[in-house]
N, C-alpha and C positions, 0 to 999 in steps of 0.2 A: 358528477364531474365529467364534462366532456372528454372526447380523446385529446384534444388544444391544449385543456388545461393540466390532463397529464402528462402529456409531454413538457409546460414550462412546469412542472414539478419535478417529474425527472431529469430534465436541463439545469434547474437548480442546484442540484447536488453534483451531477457528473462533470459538467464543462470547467466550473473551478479545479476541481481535481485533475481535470485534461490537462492545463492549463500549468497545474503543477508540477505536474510528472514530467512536462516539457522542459519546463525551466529547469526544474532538476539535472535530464538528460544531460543537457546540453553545458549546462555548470558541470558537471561529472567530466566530460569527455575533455571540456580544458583544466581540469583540477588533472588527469592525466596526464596529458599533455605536458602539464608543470612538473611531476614528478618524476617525467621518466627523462626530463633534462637533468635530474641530480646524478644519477648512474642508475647501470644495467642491475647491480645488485637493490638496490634500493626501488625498481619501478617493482623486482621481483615479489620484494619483501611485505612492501605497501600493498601488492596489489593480491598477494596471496592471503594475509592476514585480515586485508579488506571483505574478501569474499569468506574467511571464516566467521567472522565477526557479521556480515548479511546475511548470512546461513544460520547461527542462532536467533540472530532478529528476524528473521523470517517466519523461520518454524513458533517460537515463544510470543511470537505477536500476534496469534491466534488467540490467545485470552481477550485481547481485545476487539478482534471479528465476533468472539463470543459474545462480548459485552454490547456488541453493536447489533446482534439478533435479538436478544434478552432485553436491551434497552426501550428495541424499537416497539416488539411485543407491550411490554408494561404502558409506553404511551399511548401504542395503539387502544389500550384498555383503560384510559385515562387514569391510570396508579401511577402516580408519583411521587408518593411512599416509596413504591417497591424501584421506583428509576433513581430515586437517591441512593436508597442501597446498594444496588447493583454497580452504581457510581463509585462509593465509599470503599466499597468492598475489591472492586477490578481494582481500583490505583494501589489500594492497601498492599495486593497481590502482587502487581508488576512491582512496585518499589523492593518487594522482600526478594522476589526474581532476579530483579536487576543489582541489588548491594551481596545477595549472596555470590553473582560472578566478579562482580568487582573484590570481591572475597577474595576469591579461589583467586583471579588475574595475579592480585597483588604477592600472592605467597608461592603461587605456583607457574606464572607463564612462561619461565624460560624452560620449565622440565616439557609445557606445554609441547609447546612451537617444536621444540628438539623431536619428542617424542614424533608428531605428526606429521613434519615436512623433512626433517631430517639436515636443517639448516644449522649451519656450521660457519668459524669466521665471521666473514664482513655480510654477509646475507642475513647471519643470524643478528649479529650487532645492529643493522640497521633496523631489523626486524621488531625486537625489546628497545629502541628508539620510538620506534613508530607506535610500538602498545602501552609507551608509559602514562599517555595521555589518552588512549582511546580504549583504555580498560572500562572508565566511564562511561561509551557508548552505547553498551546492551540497554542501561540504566537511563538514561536517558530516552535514548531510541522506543524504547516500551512506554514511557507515558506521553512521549508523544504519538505513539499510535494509541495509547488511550482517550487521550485529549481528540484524536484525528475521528474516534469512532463518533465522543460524545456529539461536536460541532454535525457529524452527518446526522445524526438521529437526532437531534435537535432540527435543522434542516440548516446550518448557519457554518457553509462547506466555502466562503469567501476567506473566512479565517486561518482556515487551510490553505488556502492559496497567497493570503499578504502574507502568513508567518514563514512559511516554507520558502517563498520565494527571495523575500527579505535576505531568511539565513543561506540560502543558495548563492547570494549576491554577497553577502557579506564572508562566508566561506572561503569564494574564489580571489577577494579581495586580502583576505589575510592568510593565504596559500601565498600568494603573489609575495606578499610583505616578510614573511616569517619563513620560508624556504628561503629566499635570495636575499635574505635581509638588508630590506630598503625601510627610507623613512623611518631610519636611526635605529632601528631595532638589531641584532645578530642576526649571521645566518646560521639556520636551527635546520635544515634540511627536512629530513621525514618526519622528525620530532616534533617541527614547526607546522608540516600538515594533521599529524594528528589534532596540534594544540587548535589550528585551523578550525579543524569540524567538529570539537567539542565547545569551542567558544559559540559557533555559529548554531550548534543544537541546542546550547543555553536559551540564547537570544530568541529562538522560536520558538521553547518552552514557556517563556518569559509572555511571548505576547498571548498563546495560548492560555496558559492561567490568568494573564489581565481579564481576558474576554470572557472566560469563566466563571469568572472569580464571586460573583454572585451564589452561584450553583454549588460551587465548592467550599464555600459555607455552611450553604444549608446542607447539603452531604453530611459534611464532617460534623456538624450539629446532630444531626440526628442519627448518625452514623452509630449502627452497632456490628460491633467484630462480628460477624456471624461465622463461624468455621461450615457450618453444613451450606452455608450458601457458596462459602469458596469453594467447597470441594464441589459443588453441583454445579459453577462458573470453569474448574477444571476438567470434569469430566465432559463438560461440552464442549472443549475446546480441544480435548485429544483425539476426538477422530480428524477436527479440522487441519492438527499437524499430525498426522497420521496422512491424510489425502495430499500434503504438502511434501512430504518425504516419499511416498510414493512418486507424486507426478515431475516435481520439482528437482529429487536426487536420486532416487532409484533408478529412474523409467530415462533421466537424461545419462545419468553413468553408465547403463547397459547401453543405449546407441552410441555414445563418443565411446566406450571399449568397440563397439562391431565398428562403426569405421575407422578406427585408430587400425583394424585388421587392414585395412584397402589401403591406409598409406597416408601419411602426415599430411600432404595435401589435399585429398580428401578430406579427412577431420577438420583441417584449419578454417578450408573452405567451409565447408558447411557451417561450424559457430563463426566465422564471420557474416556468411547469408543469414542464418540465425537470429543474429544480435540486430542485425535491420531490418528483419521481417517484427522484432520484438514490438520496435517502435508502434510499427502499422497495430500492433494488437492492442495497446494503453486504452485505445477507447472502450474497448471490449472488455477490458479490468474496469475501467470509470463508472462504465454502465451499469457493467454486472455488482459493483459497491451500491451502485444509487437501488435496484433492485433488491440489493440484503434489506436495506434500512426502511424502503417504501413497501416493501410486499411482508419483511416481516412486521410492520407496524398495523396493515391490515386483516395480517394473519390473525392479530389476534386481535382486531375487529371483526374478524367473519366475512367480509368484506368478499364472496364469490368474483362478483365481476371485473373488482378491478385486479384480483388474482391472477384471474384469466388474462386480461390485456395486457398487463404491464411488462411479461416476456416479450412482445410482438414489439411493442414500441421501442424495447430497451433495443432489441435486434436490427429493430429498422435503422436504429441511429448508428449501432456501433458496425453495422457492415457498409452502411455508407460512408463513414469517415473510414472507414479499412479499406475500399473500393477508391476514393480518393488518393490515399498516401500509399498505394499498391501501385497506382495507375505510375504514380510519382518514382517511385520506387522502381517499376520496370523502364520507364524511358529513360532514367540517368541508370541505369543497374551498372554500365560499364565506368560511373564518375564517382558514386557515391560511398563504395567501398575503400576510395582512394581516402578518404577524409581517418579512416584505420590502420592502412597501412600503407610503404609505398613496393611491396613484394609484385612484382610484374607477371609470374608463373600464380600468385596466392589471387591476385587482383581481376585475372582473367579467367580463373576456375570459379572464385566465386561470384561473380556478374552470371557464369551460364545457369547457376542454384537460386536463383532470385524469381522468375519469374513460375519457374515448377511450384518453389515455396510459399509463392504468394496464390497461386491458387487452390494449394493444399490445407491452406491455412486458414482460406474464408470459413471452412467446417470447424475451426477448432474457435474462429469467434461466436458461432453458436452453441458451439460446449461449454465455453467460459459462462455465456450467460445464463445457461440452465442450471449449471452448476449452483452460480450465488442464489438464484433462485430457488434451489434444491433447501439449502443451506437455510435461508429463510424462514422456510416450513418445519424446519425440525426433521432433514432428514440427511443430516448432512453423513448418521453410519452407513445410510445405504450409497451414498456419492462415493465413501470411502471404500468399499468393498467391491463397487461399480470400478471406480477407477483402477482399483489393484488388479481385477478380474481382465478389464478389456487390454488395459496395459501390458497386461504378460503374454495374452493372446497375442496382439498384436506386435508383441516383440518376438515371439515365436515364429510367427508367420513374417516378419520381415527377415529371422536370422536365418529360416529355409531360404527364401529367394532370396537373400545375399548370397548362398554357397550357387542356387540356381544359375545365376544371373552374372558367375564371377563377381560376386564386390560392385557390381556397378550400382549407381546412385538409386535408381529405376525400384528397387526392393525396401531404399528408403521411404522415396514417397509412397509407393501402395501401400507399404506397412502404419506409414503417419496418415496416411487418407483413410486407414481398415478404422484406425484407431480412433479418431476425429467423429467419423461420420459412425461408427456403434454406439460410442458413447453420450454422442447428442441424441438419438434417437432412444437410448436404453433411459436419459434422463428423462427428456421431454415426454415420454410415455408417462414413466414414473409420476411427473409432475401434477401432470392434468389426471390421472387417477390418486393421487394425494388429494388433489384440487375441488373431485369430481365434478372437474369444469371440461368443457371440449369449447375450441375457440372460435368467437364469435363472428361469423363471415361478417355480417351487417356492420363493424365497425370499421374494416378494410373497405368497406365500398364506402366510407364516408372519409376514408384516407388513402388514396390510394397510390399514394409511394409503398405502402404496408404490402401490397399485392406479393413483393418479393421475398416475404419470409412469411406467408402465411401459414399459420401449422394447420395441420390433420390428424 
């Protein structure tokens, strides 16, 4: 297989997923928008329950990153036996995951909520509003990232993109409808956006099973309860939420606590700079996806060479599209914050964290991709014990030059650049003696946009 033709393979898988995470965005930010006209209590409520409810969907949707290494293996090894199984057996899992919280929601989420936020009154009311109907999300949410791993490992990542966008659009459509209640329906305020995003996650479960629906037959046909297969689908998927709680809430709770020390505008600034440097990074998740699914499919072909390459290409791609929406990003940095909020003191602090951020960041889309690449080969406890290690180093060393440096930002970025640039290098080490490949100059001089991320 040429380099051409690895790249329109890896272009196969990542650009749909680009593609969706975009529409997604960008549906999200006016699904906001709509909420936070209903009141200050209810944008609170929504928006704090929201992010508990992405934060078990995050962490628990690693069964299915699991299922998407394990899948890709088995076809790589032409068993399709063992990829029905593994089929049967992931959805078996997530469906028992997801009815068990809708469990607990039902009996327990007002001791919940109280307990954890400490929401009281009209914050708390809107709040058990807004989860009557999104107790069903974990449930949902999880087989649609089961559905999401299958369609990649398959290589049929288009699916992902009509179904998700679809319910993106239809989402924002009955947000519209069912908060402000137009086109004869009541006004249901946060009630009506929950019933919003559960209607609209139906409907993209709905076309992902159509698409299926072949496969999930034969599954369930030949489907045997295996309990040692679940718990061996479990056990590799906890160091994955293991690295997830580490990089995702650990490692971001200790930096928002050190600059919450410097001062509310500080912290705000920065998760506003944050939240727009995120954008620029989706390629670098897209890519690092399409690298789980293609490097561990050859994995377990044995497949040496294109082991070797398919970091370099996935790299080449996702730091040129971060190099594009960077470039973007610094020459509006004083307009583009303004679309979050209209704070004049918050607006001009964060435009000056834009351009430090974006080139501190180019290092952290080469850790993304080593990462799923890690991940791939079956080594995702050493990513996890990698990240915990360099994460606290590097949190140590930024919380000295904060006390150094006064609090000034300056302690930030060396601390996120220490952290960035160890852990790509402790990976990509790691990877190519996993691999026992070192990479192939001769393919760079036959591509030579590649010259920019060539490894040693």
């Amino acid at each position: 297989m040429t380099v051409k033709q690895r790249k329109k393979e890896m272009n196969a898988i990542a650009v749909p997923l680009m593609m969706q995470s975009i529409a997604g965005l960008v549906i999200g930010l006016i699904d906001q928008a709509m909420i936070g006209r209903i009141s200050l209590f209810a944008f609170g409520a929504v928006g704090t329950i929201a992010a508990l409810l992405y934060t078990f969907a995050g962490i628990l949707g690693y069964v299915s990153v699991a299922f998407n290494i394990r899948a890709a293996k088995t076809l790589g090894g032409n068993n399709k036996g063992n990829f029905y199984q593994e089929f049967a057996n992931t959805l078996i899992l997530n469906i028992f995951i997801g009815l068990l919280f809708v469990l607990v929601m039902l009996l327990f989420k007002r001791e919940i909520i109280i307990i954890l936020f400490k929401f009281t009154d009209q914050t708390l009311e809107e709040s058990l509003k807004y989860m009557a109907p999104m107790q069903f999300y974990l449930l949902l949410q999880l087989l649609l990232f089961n559905f999401s791993a299958y369609f990649k490992v398959k290589k049929q990542t288009k699916w992902i993109f009509y179904g998700a966008t679809l319910a993106a659009v239809l989402n924002t459509v009955l947000n519209y409808i069912l908060i402000f209640g137009k086109a004869g329906f009541p006004k249901m305020g946060v009630y009506g956006a929950g019933l919003a995003t559960i209607a609209s996650l139906c409907v993209n479960l709905l076309i992902y099973v159509f698409a299926a629906k072949d496969d999930i037959k034969i599954a369930f046909e030949r489907a045997k309860l295996g309990i040692t297969r679940i718990k061996s689908i479990i056990a590799e998927s906890l160091p994955l939420m293991g690295q997830e709680l580490v990089e995702s809430s650990l490692f971001v709770l200790a930096l928002n606590a050190l600059l919450a020390r410097a001062g509310i505008l500080e912290l705000s600034g920065y998760l506003l700079a944050a939240r727009i440097i995120s954008i620029a990074l989706m390629p670098a998740y897209m890519y690092g996806t399409a690298c789980l699914t293609l490097i561990g499919e050859k994995f377990g072909q044995k497949d040496d060479e294109y082991l070797n390459n398919m970091p370099q290409i996935a790299l080449f791609h996702a730091l040129s599209f971060y190099m594009i929406l960077g470039l973007i990003f610094i020459t509006f940095k004083n307009h583009i914050p303004g679309v979050l909020t209209n704070d004049a003191d918050l607006l001009l602090y964060a435009s000056g964290l834009v351009l430090p951020l974006v080139l501190i960041n180019g290092a952290n889309v080469c850790c993304q991709i080593f990462k799923y690449c890690m991940q791939a080969v079956n080594m995702s406890k050493f990513v996890l014990y990698a990240t915990a290690k360099i994460n606290g180093i590097s949190f140590l060393v930024m919380l000295g030059l904060f006390n150094i440096f006064k609090y000034k930002m300056l302690a930030v970025y060396m601390g996120l650049m220490l952290n960035y640039i160890l852990l790509t290098i402790l990976l990509m080490r790691k990877y190519y003696s996993r691999t026992t490949l070192k990479p192939n100059t001769c393919d760079h001089k036959q591509n030579r946009g590649q010259s920019s991320v060539s490894l040693k």
